[in-house]
N, C-alpha and C positions, 0 to 999 in steps of 0.2 A: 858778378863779383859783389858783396856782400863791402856797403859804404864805408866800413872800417875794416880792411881784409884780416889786419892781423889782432884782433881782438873776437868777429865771429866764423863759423864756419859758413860756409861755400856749400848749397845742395842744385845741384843742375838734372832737372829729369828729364829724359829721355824720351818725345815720342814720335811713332811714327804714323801716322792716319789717323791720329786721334787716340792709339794704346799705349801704352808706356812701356817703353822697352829695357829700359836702364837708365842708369843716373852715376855723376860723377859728382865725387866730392873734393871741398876743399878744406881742411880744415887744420890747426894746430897740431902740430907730434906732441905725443903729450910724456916723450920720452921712453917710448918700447923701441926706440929705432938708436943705435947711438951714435949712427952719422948723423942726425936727425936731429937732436934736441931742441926744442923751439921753436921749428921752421915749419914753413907751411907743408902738406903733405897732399898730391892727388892721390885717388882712389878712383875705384870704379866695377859697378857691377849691373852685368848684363845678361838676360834672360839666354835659354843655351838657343832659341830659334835665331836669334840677331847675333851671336856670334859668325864670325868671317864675313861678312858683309860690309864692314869698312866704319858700320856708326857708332863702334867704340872709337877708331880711331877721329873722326870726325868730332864727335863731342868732345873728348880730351881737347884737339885742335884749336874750337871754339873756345874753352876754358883758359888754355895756355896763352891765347889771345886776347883776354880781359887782365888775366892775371899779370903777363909784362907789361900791359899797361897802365893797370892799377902799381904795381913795384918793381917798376924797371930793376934789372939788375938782378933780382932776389931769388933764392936757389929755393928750388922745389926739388921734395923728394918722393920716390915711390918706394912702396914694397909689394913684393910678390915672394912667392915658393916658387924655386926652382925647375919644379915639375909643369906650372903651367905656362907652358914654352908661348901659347898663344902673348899670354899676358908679356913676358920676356919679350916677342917678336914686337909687338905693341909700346911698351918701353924702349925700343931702341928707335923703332921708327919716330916717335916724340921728338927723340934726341937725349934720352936719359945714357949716364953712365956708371957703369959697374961704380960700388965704392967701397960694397964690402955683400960678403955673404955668413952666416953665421946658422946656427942649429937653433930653433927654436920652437917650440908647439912638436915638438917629431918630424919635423922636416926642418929639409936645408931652407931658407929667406935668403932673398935676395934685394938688395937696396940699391938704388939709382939715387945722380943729382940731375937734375935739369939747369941751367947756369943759363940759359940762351934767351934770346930774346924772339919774338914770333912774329914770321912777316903776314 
C-alpha cells in the first residue's frame, strides 16, 4: 500500500517462480465510474495461462488486506464488462456489490463497492 494511499496509486505485480503473471492496481477513479468519484478503485490484469487458478483471487486478497488496514472502513470500487463473467465471479467472491451497471465503450460495465473489512 502506497505511504499515502489516497494521494498515490497502488501497483502490486504478480509472480509466480520468478515470472510475472499479473498485477493489481490501486489507484484514484478519476471520475468515468459515477458510483465512484474520488474513491479508491481495484483493478486487475492477468496473463490468459494464470487465469482459474485462484492467483487473481489471491492477490486482490492480499491488497484488500493492506488496504482495510491502511482505511479502515473506506469503500473501494471495481469495474468490469458484463461479459467477463470470470472477472464478475471474482468481484463477488471479494465481497463486491452490484451498484450499478451502465453502457459504455459498446458494452454493458458493471460496478461493484467493497464496504468490508478483511480478516
Amino acid at each position: 500500500m502506497p505511504e499515502e494511499p489516497r494521494r498515490r496509486s497502488g501497483l502490486f505485480v504478480v509472480d509466480l517462480d520468478g515470472a510475472v503473471i499479473g498485477q493489481v492496481t490501486l489507484t484514484k477513479d478519476t471520475g468515468h465510474l459515477r458510483q465512484a468519484a474520488g474513491r479508491a478503485e481495484l483493478g486487475y490484469l492477468f496473463l490468459p495461462q494464470a487465469w482459474g487458478r485462484g492467483y487473481a483471487a489471491e492477490a486482490c486478497e492480499a491488497v484488500l488486506g493492506r488496504f482495510a488496514g491502511a482505511l479502515p472502513g473506506e469503500p473501494l470500487v471495481l469495474a468490469t464488462q458484463t461479459a467477463d463473467v470470470r472477472s464478475l465471479r471474482l468481484a463477488a467472491k471479494l465481497g463486491f456489490t452490484e451498484v450499478e451497471r451502465f453502457e459504455e465503450w459498446g458494452a454493458e460495465q458493471w460496478t461493484g463497492v467493497w464496504k468490508g473489512t478483511w480478516a
